[in-house]
FITORBA-452031 format. One line per 4 residues: number of its first residue (from 1); their letters; for each residue y, x, z of C-alpha. Coordinates in nm, 4 decimals, always signed. Layout:
BEGIN
NUM) A) Y:X:Z ~ ...
This chain:
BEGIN
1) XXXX) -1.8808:+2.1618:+2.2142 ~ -1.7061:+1.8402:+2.1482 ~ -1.5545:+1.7766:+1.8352 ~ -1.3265:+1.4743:+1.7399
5) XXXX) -1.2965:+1.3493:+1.3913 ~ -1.0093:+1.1112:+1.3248 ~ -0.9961:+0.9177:+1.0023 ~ -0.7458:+0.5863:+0.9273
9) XXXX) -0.9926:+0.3166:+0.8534 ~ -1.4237:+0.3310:+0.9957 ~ -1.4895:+0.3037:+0.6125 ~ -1.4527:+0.7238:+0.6091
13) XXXX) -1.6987:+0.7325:+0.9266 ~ -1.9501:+0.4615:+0.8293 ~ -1.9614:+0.6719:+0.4504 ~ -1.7668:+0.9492:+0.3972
17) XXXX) -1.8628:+1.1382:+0.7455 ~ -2.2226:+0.9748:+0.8414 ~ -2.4664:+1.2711:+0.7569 ~ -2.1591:+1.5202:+0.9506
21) XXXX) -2.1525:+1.3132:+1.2034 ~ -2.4949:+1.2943:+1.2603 ~ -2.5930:+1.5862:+1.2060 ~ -2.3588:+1.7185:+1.4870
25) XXXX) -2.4759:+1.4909:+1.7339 ~ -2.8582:+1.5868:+1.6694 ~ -2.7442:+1.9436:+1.7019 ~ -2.6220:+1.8511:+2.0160
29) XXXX) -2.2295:+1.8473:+1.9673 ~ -2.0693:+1.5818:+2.1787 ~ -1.9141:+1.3822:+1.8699 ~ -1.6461:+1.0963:+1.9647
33) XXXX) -1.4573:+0.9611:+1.6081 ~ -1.1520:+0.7910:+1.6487 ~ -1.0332:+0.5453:+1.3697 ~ -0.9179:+0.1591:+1.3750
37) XXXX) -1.2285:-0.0270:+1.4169 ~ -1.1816:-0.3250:+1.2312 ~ -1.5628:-0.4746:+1.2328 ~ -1.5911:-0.3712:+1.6325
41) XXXX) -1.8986:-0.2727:+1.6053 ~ -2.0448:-0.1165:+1.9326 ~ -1.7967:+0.1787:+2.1064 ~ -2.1441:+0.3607:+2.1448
45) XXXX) -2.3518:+0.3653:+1.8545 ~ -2.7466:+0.3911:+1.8010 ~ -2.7062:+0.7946:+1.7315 ~ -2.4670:+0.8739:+2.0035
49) XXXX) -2.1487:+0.8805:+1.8718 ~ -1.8950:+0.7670:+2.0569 ~ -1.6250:+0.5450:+1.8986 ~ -1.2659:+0.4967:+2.0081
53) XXXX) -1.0296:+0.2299:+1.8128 ~ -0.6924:+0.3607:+1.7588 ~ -0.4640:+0.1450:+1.5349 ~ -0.4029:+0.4347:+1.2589
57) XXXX) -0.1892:+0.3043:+0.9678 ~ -0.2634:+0.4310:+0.5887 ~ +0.1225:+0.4700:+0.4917 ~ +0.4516:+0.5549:+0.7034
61) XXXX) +0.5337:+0.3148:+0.9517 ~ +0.7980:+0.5347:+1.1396 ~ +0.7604:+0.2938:+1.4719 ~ +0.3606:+0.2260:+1.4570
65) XXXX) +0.3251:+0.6065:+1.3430 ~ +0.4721:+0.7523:+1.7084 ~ +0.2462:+0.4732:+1.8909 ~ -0.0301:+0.6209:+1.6979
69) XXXX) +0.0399:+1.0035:+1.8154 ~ +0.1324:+0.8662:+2.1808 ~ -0.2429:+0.7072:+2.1703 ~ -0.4304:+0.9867:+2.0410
73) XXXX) -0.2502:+1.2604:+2.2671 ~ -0.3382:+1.0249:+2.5526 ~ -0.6741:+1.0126:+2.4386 ~ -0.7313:+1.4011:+2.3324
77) XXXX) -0.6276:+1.4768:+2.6918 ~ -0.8391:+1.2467:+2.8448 ~ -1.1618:+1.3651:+2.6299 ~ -1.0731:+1.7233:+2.5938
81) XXXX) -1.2103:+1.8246:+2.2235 ~ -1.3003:+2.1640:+2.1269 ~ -1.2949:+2.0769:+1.8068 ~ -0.9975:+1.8065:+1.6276
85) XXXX) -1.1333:+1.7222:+1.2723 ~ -0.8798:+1.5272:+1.0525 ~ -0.8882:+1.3266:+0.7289 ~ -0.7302:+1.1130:+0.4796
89) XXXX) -0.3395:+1.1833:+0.4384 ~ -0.1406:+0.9723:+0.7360 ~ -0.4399:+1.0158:+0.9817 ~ -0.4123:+1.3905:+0.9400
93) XXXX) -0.0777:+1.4443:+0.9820 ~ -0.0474:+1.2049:+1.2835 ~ -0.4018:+1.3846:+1.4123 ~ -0.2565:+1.7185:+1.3677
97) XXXX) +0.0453:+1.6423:+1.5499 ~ -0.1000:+1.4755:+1.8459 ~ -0.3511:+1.7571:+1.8571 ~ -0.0516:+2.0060:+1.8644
101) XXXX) +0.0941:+1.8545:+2.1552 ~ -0.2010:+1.7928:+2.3254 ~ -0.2721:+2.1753:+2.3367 ~ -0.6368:+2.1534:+2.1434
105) XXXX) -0.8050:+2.4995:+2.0741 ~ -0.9169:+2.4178:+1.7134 ~ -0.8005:+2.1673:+1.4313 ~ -0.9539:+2.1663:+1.0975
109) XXXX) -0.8418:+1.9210:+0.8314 ~ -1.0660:+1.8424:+0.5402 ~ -0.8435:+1.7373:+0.2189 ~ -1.0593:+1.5268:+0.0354
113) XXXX) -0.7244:+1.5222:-0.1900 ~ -0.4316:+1.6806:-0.1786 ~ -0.1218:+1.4005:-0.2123 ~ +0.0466:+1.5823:-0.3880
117) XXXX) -0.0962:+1.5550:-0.8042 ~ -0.0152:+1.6108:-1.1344 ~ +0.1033:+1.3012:-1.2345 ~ +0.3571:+1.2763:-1.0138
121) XXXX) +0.7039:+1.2907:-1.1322 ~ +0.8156:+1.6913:-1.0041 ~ +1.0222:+1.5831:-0.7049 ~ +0.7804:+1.3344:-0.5317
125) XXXX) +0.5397:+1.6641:-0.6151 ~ +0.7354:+1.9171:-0.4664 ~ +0.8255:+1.6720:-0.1735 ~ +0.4204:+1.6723:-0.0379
129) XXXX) +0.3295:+1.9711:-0.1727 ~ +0.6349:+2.0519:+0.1030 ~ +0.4976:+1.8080:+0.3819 ~ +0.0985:+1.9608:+0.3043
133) XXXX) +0.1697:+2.3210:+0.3141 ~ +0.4334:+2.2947:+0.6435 ~ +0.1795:+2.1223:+0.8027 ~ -0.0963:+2.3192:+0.7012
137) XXXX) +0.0861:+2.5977:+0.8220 ~ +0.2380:+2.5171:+1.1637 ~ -0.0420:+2.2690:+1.3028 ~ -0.3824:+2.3798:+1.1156
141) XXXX) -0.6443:+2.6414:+1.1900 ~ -0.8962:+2.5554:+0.9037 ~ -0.8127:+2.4033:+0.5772 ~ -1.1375:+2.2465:+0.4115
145) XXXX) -1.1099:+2.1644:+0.0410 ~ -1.3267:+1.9170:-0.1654 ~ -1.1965:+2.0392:-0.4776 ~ -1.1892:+2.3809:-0.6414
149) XXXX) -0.8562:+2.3036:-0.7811 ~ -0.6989:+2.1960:-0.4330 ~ -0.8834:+2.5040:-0.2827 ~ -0.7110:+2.7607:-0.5252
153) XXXX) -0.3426:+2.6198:-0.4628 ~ -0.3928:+2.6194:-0.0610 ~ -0.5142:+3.0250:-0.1655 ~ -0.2649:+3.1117:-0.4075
157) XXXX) +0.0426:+2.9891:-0.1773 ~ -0.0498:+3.0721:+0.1142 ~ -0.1075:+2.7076:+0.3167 ~ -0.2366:+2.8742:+0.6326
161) XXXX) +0.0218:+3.1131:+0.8410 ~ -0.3072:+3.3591:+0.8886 ~ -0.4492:+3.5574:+0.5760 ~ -0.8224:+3.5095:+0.7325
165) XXXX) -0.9882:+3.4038:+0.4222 ~ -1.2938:+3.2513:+0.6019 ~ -1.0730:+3.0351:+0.7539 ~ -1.0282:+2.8379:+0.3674
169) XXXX) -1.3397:+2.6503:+0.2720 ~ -1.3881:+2.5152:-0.0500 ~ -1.6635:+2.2587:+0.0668 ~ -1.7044:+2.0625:-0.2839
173) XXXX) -1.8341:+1.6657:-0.2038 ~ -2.1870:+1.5530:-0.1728 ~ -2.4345:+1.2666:-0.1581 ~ -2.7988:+1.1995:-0.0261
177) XXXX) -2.9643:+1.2573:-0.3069 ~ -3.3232:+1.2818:-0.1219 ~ -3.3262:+0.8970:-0.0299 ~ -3.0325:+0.6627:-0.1156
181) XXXX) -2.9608:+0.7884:-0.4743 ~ -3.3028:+0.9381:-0.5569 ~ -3.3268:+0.8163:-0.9122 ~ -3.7291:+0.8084:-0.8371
185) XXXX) -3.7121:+0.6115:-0.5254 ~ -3.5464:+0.3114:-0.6484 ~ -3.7393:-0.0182:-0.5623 ~ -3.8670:-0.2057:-0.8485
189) XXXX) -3.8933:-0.5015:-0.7509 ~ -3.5013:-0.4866:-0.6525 ~ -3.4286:-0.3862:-0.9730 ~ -3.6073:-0.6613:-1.0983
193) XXXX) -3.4334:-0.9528:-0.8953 ~ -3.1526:-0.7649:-0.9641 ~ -3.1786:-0.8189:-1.3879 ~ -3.2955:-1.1930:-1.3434
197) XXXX) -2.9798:-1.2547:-1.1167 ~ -2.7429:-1.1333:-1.3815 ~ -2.9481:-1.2436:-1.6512 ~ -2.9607:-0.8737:-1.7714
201) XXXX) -3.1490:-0.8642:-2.1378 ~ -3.3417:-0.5846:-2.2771 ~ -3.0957:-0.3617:-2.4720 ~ -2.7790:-0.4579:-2.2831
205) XXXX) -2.5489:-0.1385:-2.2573 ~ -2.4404:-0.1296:-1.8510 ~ -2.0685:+0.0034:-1.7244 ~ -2.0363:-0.0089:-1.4292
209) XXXX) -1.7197:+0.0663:-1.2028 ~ -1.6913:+0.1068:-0.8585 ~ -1.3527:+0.1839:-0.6214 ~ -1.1081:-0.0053:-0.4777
213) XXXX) -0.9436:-0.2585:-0.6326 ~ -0.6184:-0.1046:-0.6972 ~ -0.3750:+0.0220:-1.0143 ~ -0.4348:+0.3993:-0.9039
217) XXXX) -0.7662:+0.3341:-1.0104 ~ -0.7293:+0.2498:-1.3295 ~ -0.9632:-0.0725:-1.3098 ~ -0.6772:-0.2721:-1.5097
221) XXXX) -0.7216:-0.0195:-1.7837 ~ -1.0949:-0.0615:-1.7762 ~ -1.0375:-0.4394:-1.8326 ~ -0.8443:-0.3891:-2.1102
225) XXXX) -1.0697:-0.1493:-2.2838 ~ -1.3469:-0.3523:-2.2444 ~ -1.1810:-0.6290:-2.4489 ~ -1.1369:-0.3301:-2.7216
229) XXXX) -1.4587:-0.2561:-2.7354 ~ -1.6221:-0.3554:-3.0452 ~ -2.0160:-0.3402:-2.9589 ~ -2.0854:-0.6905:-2.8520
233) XXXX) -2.4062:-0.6314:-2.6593 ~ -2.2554:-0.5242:-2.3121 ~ -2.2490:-0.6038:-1.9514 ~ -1.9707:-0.4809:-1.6700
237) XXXX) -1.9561:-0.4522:-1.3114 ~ -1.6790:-0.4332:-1.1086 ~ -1.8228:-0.2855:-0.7640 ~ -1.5153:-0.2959:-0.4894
241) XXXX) -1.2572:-0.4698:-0.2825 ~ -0.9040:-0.4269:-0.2123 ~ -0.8574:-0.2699:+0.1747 ~ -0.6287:-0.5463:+0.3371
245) XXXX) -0.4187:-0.2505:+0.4457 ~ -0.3115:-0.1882:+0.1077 ~ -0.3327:-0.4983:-0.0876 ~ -0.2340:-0.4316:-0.4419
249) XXXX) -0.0891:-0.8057:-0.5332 ~ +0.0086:-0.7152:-0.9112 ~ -0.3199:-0.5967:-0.9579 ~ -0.4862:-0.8825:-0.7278
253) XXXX) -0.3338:-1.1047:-0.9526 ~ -0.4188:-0.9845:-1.2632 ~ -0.7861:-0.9414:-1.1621 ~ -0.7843:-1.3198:-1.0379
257) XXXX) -0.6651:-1.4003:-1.3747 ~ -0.9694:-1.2063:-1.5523 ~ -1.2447:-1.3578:-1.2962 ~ -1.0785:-1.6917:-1.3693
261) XXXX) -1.2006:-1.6300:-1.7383 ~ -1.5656:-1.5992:-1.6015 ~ -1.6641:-1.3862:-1.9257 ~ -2.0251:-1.3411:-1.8705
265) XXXX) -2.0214:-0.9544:-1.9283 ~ -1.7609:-0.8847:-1.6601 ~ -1.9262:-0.9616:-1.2989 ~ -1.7156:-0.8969:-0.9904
269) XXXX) -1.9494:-0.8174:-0.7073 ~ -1.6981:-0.7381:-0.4282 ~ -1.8532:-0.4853:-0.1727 ~ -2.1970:-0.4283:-0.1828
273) XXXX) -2.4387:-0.1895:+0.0090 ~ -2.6917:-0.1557:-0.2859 ~ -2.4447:+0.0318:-0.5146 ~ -2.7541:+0.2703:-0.6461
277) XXXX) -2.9471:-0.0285:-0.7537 ~ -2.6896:-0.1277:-0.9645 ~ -2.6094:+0.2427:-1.0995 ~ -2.9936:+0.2742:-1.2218
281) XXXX) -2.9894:+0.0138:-1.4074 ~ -2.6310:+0.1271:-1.5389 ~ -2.5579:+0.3472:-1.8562 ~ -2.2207:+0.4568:-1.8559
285) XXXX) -2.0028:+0.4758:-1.5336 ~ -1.6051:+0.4641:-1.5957 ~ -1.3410:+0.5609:-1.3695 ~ -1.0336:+0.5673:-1.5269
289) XXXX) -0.8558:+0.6908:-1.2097 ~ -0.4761:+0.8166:-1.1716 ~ -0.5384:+1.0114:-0.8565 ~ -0.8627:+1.1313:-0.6752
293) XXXX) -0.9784:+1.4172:-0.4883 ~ -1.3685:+1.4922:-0.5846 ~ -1.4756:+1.1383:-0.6718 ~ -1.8206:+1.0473:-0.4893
297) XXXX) -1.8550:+0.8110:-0.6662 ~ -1.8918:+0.9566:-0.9871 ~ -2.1816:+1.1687:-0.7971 ~ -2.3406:+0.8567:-0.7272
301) XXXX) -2.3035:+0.7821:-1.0821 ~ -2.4811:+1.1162:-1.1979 ~ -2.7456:+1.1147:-0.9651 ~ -2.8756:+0.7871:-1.1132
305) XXXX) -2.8723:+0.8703:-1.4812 ~ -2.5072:+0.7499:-1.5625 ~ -2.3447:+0.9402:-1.8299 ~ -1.9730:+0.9185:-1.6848
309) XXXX) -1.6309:+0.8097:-1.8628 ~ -1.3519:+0.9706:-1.6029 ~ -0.9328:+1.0467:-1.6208 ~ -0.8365:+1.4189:-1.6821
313) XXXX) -0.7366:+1.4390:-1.3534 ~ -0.8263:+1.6687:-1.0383 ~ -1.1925:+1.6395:-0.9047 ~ -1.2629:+1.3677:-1.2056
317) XXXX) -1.2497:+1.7303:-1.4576 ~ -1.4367:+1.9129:-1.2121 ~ -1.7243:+1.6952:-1.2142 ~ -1.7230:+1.5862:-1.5530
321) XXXX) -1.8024:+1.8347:-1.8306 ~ -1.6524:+1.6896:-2.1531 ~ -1.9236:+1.6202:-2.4132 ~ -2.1895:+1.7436:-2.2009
325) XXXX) -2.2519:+1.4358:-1.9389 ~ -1.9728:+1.2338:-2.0231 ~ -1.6196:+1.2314:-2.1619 ~ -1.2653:+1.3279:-1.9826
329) XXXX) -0.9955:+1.0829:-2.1151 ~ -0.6210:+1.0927:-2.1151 ~ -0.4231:+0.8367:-1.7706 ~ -0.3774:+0.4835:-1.9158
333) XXXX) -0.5233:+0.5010:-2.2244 ~ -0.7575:+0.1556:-2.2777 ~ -0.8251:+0.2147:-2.5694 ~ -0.9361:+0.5532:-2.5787
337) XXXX) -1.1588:+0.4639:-2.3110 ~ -1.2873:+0.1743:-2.5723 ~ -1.3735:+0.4215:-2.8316 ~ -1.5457:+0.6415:-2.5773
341) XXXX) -1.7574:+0.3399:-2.4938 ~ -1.8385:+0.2271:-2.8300 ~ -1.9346:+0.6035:-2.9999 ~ -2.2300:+0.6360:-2.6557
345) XXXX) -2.3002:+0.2781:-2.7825 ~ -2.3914:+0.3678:-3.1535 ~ -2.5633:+0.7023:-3.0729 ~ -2.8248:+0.6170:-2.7936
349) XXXX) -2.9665:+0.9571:-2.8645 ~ -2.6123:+1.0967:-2.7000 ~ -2.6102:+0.8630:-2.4417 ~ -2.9689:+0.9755:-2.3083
353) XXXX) -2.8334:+1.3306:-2.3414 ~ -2.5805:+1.2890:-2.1275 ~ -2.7619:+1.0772:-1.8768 ~ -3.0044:+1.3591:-1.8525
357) XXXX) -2.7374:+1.5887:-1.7824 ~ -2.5835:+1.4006:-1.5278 ~ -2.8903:+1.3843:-1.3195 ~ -2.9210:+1.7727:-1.3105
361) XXXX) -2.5791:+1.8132:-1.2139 ~ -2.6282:+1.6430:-0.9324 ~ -2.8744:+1.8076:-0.7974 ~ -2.7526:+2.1115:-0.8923
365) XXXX) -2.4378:+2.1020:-0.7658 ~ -2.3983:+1.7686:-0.5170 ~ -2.6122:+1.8043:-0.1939 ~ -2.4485:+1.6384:+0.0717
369) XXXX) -2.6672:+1.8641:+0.3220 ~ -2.4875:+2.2107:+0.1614 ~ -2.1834:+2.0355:+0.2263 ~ -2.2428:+1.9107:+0.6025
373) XXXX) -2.3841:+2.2643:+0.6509 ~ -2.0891:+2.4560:+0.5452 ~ -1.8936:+2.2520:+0.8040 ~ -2.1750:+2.3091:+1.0715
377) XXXX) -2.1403:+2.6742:+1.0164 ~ -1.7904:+2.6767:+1.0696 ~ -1.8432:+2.4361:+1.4362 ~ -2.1529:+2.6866:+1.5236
381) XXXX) -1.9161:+3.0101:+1.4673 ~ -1.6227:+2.8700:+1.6809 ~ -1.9300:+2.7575:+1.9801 ~ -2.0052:+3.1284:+1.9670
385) XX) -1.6144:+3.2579:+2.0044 ~ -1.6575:+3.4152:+1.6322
C-alpha cells in the first residue's frame, strides 16, 4: 500500500503529519510526501519516507498552479499511490485534481479548516463554501474533519456525492502528550536557563503566544491589549515567524515598530523548537485568532498547565470551555482581551483552576495517537478492499 500525502510547505510534514507519517511507514505502508522542500533536507529520510519537492504555492497563481498539477500528475503516475492524502487549502485542490487525472484509486483530504468561516463577509462565504463542497464532491472519496463544527456542515449538506457515512471522519487534532508536552517530563535544568535568560522573577504572570506572524492571527490585537493591561508584573512571548510565502508587511511593520521599543515584558523569540519549555513556565496562553481550524497550539497550551485566552471562532470554541479553562472573547477586541488578562491576574485561585482544567482536557480529549489511529484504520480498511 503506498500512500502519498501532499501538503504546500514541509512545515505540515515535519509537524502537523510526523507521528502519521511514521506510523505508516513502521506499519509498513510505502509513504512518499510531496511538498516544496525549502530546507532540502535529505529526499530519503532516517524513517523511510520518501520526499519529493514540488513547488506548491499557498494562494492562486493561475500559471504556477497548472505547473503544479502537470508535476504532480507526472509524478503520481510515475509512483503509482494507492492512497492520495491532501492538506492545507491550495495543495488540496491542486492534489485532488492531479490525482483525478492521474486515475488514483483513493483520495482522502483532511480539512484541518474549512476556508470558508464565519467572519467572512456572505459572498466570499458562499464563494468557498461553493469551491469546498464541488470539490469535495466530484474529486474526493474521504473527507476528514479536525473540527466538529466543519464535520457537521460537510454532514448536513451533503459534501460527498456517496451517503456512506463511514466515509466522513471527524478526526479532532492531537499532540504527543506522552513525551514532548508531558507536563512531568519537562527538564529542569532547561527551565532554569530558560528563567535566568529572560530574567524571569518569582511571581511574574507568563502569556505567551505562539502562530505565525500575521493579522489573521490576531497578534496585533494581543499587542495592544497588553499595553491595556493594568497589572504591572507581567512577561510576554511572542513564539513565531512570518512564512516568506505570505509575508504580512502591514503587520511586519507594525511588529518591527513594537520590537524597536524593546519593552522588557514583550520578547520576540522567532521560531523555536522548545515551544513546551516555554509553555510550562507560561500561565495564560492567548490566541486572539480570526480564522483557525482546531488550533494545536492551544493543545500545546493545555497540556502544559496554560489556562487559554482564544477568539469565538471555529476550533478556538471547541477547545476552549468558557470559564472553565479559559475565556472565549469576541474578533478584535484588545481590550476585552486586557480585562480577561487582568481578572486571572487578581484571582490566582482562578487561574490555577483553570490551569488544572486545561491539563485534563488534554488528556482527555487530545491524543495525537487516537487521531493517527483513526486515519490508520481508514488506510488498513481500504488494504483489505473493505
Amino acid at each position: 500500500m503506498r500512500i502519498m500525502q501532499i501538503a504546500a510547505i514541509e512545515m505540515t510534514h515535519k509537524k502537523l503529519l510526523r507521528n502519521l507519517n511514521e506510523t505508516c511507514a513502521r506499519k509498513g505502508f510505502d509513504v512518499h510526501c510531496v511538498s516544496k522542500m525549502e530546507h532540502h533536507f535529505d529526499m530519503v529520510s532516517k524513517e523511510g519516507i520518501v520526499y519529493h519537492n514540488i513547488n506548491i504555492d499557498r494562494d492562486i497563481k493561475v500559471f504556477n498552479n497548472i505547473k503544479t498539477v502537470f508535476h504532480l500528475v507526472k509524478l503520481m503516475k510515475q509512483e503509482k499511490p494507492n492512497i492520495v492524502h491532501v492538506h492545507t487549502p491550495v495543495a488540496a485542490v491542486l492534489g485532488r485534481l492531479a490525482a483525478k487525472i492521474a486515475k488514483i484509486p483513493t483520495v482522502i483530504y483532511t480539512a484541518h479548516g474549512f476556508y470558508f468561516h464565519d467572519g467572512m463577509p456572505r459572498s466570499r462565504y458562499y464563494f468557498y463554501f461553493f469551491i469546498e463542497k464541488l470539490m469535495a464532491r466530484l474529486f474526493t472519496d474521504y473527507l476528514f474533519t479536525q473540527s466538529k463544527e466543519d464535520y457537521e456542515v460537510a454532514i448536513r449538506h451533503n459534501f460527498l456525492s456517496h451517503k456512506n457515512a463511514h466515509h466522513y471522519r471527524w478526526i479532532s487534532n492531537g499532540i504527543d502528550l506522552k513525551d514532548k508536552f508531558n507536563y512531568d517530563k519537562v527538564n529542569q535544568q532547561d527551565i532554569k536557563r530558560l528563567k535566568q535568560q529572560h530574567n524571569i522573577k518569582k511571581g511574574e504572570l507568563i502569556i505567551t503566544f505562539i502562530g505565525r506572524l500575521v493579522e489573521e492571527k490576531g497578534i496585533i490585537d494581543l499587542l495592544g491589549a497588553i499595553e491595556k493591561v493594568k497589572h504591572q508584573n507581567i512577561k510576554v512571548f511572542i513564539i513565531g515567524d512570518t512564512h516568506q510565502s505570505e509575508r504580512d508587511t502591514t503587520t511586519v511593520n507594525t511588529l518591527e515598530k513594537y520590537k524597536k521599543q524593546k519593552q522588557h515584558n514583550i520578547i520576540f523569540t522567532g521560531s523555536i523548537d522548545n515551544i513546551n519549555d516555554y509553555l510550562y513556565l507560561s500561565d495564560i496562553f492567548c490566541l486572539p485568532s480570526y480564522r483557525e481550524g482546531m488550533p494545536r497550539s492551544i493543545i500545546e497550551a493545555m497540556a502544559m498547565k496554560n489556562a487559554i485566552i482564544a477568539t469565538n471562532i471555529r476550533g478556538c470554541r471547541e477547545e476552549v470551555v468558557d470559564n472553565v479553562n479559559g475565556y472565549i472573547v469576541p474578533i478584535s477586541a484588545p481590550q476585552y482581551i486586557a480585562t480577561k488578562i487582568d481578572a486571572l491576574a487578581n484571582n490566582p485561585k482562578l487561574l490555577a483552576e483553570f490551569k488544572d482544567r486545561s491539563h485534563e482536557f488534554a488528556h482527555k480529549y487530545y491524543d495525537e495517537h487516537q487521531v493517527v489511529q483513526q486515519q490508520i484504520e481508514v488506510f488498513e480498511q481500504l488494504q483489505k478492499g473493505e
